[in-house]
C-alpha positions as CSV (number, residue, x, y, z in Angstrom):
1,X,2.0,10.7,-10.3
2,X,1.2,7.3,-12.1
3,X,4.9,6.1,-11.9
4,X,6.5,4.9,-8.8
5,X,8.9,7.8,-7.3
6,X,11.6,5.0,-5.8
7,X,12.2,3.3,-9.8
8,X,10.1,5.8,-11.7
9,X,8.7,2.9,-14.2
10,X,5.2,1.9,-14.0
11,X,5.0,-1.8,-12.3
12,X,3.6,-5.1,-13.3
13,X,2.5,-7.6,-10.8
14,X,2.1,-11.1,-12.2
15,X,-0.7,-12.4,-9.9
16,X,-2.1,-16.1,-10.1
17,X,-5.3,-16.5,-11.5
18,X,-6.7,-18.1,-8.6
19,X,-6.3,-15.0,-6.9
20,X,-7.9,-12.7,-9.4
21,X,-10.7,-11.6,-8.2
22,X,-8.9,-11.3,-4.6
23,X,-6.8,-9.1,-6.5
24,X,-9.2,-6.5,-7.3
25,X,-10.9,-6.3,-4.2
26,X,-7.0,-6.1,-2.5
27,X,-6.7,-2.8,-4.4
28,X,-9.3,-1.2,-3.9
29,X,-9.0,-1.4,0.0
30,X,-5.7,-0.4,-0.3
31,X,-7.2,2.8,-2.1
32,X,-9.6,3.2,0.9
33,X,-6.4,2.7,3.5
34,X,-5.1,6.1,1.8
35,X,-8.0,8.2,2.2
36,X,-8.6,6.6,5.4
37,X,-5.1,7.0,6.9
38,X,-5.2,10.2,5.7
39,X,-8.1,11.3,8.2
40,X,-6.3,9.3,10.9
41,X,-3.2,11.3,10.9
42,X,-5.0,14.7,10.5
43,X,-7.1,13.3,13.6
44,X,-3.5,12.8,15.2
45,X,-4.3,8.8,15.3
46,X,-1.1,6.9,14.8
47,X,-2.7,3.6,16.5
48,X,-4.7,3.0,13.7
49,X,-2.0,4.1,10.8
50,X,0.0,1.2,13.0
51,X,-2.2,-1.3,13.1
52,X,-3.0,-0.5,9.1
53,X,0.5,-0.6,8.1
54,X,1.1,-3.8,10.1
55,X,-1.9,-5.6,8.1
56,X,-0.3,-4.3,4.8
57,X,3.3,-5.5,5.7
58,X,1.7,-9.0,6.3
59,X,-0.7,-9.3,3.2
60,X,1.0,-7.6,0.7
61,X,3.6,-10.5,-0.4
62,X,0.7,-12.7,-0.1
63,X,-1.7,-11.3,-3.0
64,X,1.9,-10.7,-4.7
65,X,2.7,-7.1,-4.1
66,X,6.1,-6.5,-2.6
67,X,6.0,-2.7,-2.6
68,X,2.8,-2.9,-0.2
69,X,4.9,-5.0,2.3
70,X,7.2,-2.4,2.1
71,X,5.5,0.7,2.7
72,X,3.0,-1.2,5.2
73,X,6.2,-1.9,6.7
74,X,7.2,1.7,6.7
75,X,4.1,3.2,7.4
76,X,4.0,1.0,11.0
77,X,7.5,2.5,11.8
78,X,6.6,6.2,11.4
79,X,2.9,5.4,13.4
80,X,5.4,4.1,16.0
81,X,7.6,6.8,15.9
82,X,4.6,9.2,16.1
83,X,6.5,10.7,12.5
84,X,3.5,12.6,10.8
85,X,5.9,13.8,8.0
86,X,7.2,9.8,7.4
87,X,4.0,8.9,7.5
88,X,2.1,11.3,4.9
89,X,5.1,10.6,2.8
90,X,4.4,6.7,3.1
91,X,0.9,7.2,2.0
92,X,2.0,9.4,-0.8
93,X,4.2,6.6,-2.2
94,X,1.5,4.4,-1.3
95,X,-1.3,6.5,-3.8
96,X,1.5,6.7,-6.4
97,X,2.2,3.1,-6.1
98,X,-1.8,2.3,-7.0
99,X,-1.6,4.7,-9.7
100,X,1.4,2.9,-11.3
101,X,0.8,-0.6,-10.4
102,X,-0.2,-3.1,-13.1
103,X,-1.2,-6.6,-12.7
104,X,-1.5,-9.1,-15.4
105,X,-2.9,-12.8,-14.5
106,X,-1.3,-15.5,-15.3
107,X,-2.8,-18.0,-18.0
108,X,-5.4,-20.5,-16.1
């Protein structure tokens, strides 16, 4: 854990300094989206690991973060899918991502 499985480097975000203390808030609801997709899929609820991934596909280029996109984008496919294994596997990249994620603001 702590490095991202897909380039197994830790990542930097360069993140405008307008947005920094969006930033932090952005993370740590992104933190709460694992634990609490986690208790959605145990509960069998793939509407709301849907409707979750959807709002990370859309906001993650926006505060910077491409990988979010990505794996918002791939967590909505396995809700729609109703893939349980695609979907804990999402979030596990999604918790290693946070773990490994850096961000650095830029200069004001």
């Amino acid at each position: 854990m702590g490095k991202d499985k897909q380039s197994n480097a830790p990542h930097t975000v360069h993140v405008p300094a307008k947005l920094e203390r969006l930033v932090e808030k952005f993370l740590t609801n992104r933190r709460k989206d694992v634990s609490d997709l986690t208790a959605a899929l145990d509960a069998g609820d793939f509407d709301t690991v849907r409707i979750r991934g959807h709002d990370m596909k859309g906001v993650g280029r926006a505060y910077g973060f491409e990988r979010i996109t990505e794996l918002g984008a791939a967590l909505e496919q396995a809700a729609l899918a109703t893939d349980c294994r695609a979907a804990r596997a999402g979030l596990e990249a999604l918790a290693d991502y946070l773990d490994a994620v850096r961000v650095r603001i830029a200069a004001k």
